[in-house]
C-alpha angles and dihedrals in degrees: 000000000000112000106125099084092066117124104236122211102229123220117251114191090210081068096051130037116123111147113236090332120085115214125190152204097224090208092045134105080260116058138178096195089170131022078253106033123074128183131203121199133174089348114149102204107206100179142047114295130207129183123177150140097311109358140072108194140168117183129187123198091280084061086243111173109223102188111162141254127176143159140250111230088248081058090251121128135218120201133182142192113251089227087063096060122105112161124055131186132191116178125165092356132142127212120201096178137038119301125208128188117191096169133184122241123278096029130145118222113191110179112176130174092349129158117214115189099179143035113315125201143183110200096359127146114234095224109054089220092067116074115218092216095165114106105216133193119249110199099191125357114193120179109172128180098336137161109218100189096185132008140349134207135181116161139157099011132133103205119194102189120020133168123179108177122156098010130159126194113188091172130041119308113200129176124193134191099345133156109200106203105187148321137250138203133219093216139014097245094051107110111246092259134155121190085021122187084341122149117214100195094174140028120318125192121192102179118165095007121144120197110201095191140046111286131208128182101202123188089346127139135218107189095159138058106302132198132188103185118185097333126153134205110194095188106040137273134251123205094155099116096024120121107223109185103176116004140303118208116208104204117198091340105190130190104032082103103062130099102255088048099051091056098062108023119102130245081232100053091046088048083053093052098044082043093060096040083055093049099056089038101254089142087173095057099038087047082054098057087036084067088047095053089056096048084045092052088053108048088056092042091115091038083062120108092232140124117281084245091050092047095049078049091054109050088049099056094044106036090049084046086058104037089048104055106340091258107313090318119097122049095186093060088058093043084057099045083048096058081044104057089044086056094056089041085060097051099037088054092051107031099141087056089045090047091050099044087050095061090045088059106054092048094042112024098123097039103045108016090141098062088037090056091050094049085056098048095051091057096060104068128182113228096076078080094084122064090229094059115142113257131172103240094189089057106032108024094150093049090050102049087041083052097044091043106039093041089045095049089047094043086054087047087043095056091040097052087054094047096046089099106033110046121104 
C-alpha cells in the first residue's frame, strides 16, 4: 500500500472562498459532478476539517475559513449548497489535521488511498465537551486502501452499505453504537469480506455494535488489545483466516448461538472464541462456545476428509455426546436420560410381568384402573437408579452390561454438567 509518494495539490484560500455555496472547476482536482456529489482529488488538507450538515470548513491556527470556487471550461459556474450534498468522495488525499465528518442522513462517504495523519472521526462533535448524541443514517461507507496514523472513531451511526478493504491503523480504532446493514462489493469476483487484508497495529474496541449479515475478517490483523463489548452478529462470524497476536475479549458476545449463526459459523472460529475466553478466565463463556465447537464438529462429521469407519465413530461419540447432555452442558438432560434408561432396565428385568399387565390393561383399563396403577408402579423400582443396583448376570446380561454402561457414562455427564460453571 503505496500511497505516500503522491504530489498533493494544497488549499489557498485566495482559490476558494464562496460563502455557503461550493463552486467548482468540473475538470479540477475539486469537482461538483452533480449538484450532490463532490470529488476530491490530490488535495493535501493542512489544516482541521470539518464537514457537517451544512458546512464545509478547514481551519488553520489563525481560525481561516477555506471554503471552495471554481470555473466551468466555458468560464460558468455551477454552485451548490453543502447541505445539498450528498455524495462525497476523497481519493488520493492527505489530512494533516483532524478530520471530522457530521454528516446528514442518506450520504454517501467514499474515502480511497488517503493518508490521514491525525485523528479521524464519524459523528463526532468537534469540542470534547459536546456529545453528539443524534443516530444518523449512512447510506454507503467506503474506506480503501487508507493509513490512519492516530486515532479512529465511528459512533452512532446506522450504515446500509459499508466496505473496509486494505486499511492500517497505526493508531485506536474504535467503533460505538453501529448497526452494519450489508455489504457491498466493487466487483463480482471481490470475497464478502469485512475488515479485509487490515492491520490493526494498536488497541480496537467494537462496543454496541450489531453486524446483520455473515463477517468475515478476512486477512486482517489484531496485534494489539481487542474488545468486542456487547456486539451481535445475527448471521454468524468467521475468524478462520484472521491473525490474533494478544488477546481479544469478547465481552457479552451475543448471536453466534442462534440458528442462523450455527449454521454458518465455523468449528475454528468457535475454538478462537472459546481460546480467547479461556485466555482472560471467563470459564463460563469459553465452556458456552466449547459446546458450540462441538456442535460445530458434528454437524460437518460427514463434510471431514476421513475414513467411512472414522466418520460412523464419529457420529456415535458426538452425537451421543450431544443427545445426552448437550455436550456437558446441560445436567437436566442427563437427569432425564438417567431416570430413562432405569426405567428400561426395569422393563427390560421384568418383561413377562410388562407383557401381561399390559394385556390386562388394555382389557380392563375403566373397571379396575386402581389395581392396574399399582401393577405398573411395582415394576418400576428404584433402585436401577444407582449404578450399584443388584442384577442377575446369568439371566439379563445384556440388560446388565446396557444398566452399568449407559448409567455410568450419564452420572459422569451429569457431574460434568454441575460442575461446567464452578469449577476452577
Amino acid at each position: 500500500m503505496d500511497i505516500e509518494s503522491s504530489n498533493y495539490t494544497k488549499l489557498s484560500s485566495s482559490e476558494y472562498i464562496v460563502g455557503d455555496d461550493i463552486v467548482t472547476d468540473y475538470q479540477g482536482d475539486i469537482m461538483l459532478i452533480t449538484e450532490d456529489y463532490i470529488r476530491f482529488f490530490n488535495i493535501e488538507f493542512d489544516a482541521k476539517m470539518i464537514l457537517s450538515l451544512n458546512q464545509f470548513k478547514c481551519i488553520n491556527d489563525e481560525n481561516e475559513i477555506y471554503n471552495f470556487i471554481g470555473k466551468y471550461k466555458d468560464d460558468t459556474t455551477y454552485s451548490s449548497k453543502i447541505q445539498d450534498i450528498k455524495m462525497f468522495e476523497f481519493s488520493q488525499c492527505k489530512f494533516k489535521e483532524d478530520v471530522y465528518f457530521n454528516m446528514s442522513d442518506n450520504c454517501i462517504i467514499t474515502i480511497e488511498s488517503c493518508i490521514f495523519e491525525k485523528n479521524f472521526n464519524i459523528n463526532k462533535s468537534t469540542h470534547s465537551q459536546q456529545k453528539t448524541d443524534k443516530d444518523i443514517k449512512i447510506n454507503r461507507l467506503e474506506i480503501d486502501s487508507c493509513i490512519f496514523k492516530k486515532n479512529f472513531l465511528i459512533e452512532r451511526c446506522f450504515i446500509i452499505n459499508y466496505r473496509f478493504i486494505n486499511i492500517i491503523f497505526e493508531g485506536e480504532a474504535k467503533l460505538f453504537y453501529i448497526v452494519f446493514e450489508t455489504m457491498f462489493k466493487n466487483t463480482k469476483d471481490e470475497e464478502d469480506a469485512w475488515f479485509t487484508n487490515t492491520v490493526f497495529n494498536k488497541s480496537a474496541i467494537f462496543e454496541e455494535i450489531i453486524f446483520k449479515e455473515f463477517i468475515r475478517f478476512q486477512h486482517t490483523s489484531f496485534k494489539g488489545y481487542t474488545l468486542f463489548r456487547d456486539v451481535r452478529f445475527e448471521n454468524g462470524l468467521d475468524l478462520d483466516y484472521t491473525n490474533i497476536e494478544k488477546v481479544i475479549n469478547f465481552y457479552n458476545l451475543q448471536g453466534l448461538d442462534t440458528k442462523s449463526s450455527k449454521n454458518i459459523t465455523s468449528q475454528e472460529t468457535y475454538r478462537v472464541i472459546k481460546y480467547n475466553f479461556e485466555k482472560i478466565g471467563n470459564k463460563i463463556e469459553a465452556n458456552k462456545y466449547h459446546t458450540l465447537e462441538l456442535n460445530s464438529k458434528r454437524q460437518n462429521i460427514w463434510k471431514s476428509k476421513t475414513s467411512w469407519l472414522q466418520k460412523i465413530q464419529n457420529i456415535f461419540i458426538y452425537y451421543t455426546h450431544w443427545i445426552s447432555s448437550n455436550h456437558s452442558q446441560s445436567w437436566l438432560l442427563a437427569l432425564i436420560w438417567i431416570f430413562i434408561v432405569s426405567t428400561l432396565t426395569s422393563l427390560f428385568i421384568e418383561f413377562e410381568t410388562v407383557k401381561a399387565l399390559y394385556n390386562y390393561t388394555l382389557n380392563h383399563f375403566k373397571q379396575d384402573y386402581i389395581a392396574i396403577y399399582k401393577g405398573w408402579h411395582s415394576i418400576y423400582k428404584f433402585k436401577y437408579l444407582s449404578i450399584f443396583a443388584g442384577i442377575d448376570i446369568d439371566k439379563n446380561s445384556l440388560t446388565f452390561l446396557f444398566h452399568k454402561i449407559f448409567l455410568g457414562y450419564l452420572y459422569y455427564q451429569f457431574l460434568v454438567a454441575i460442575r461446567k460453571d464452578t469449577k476452577k
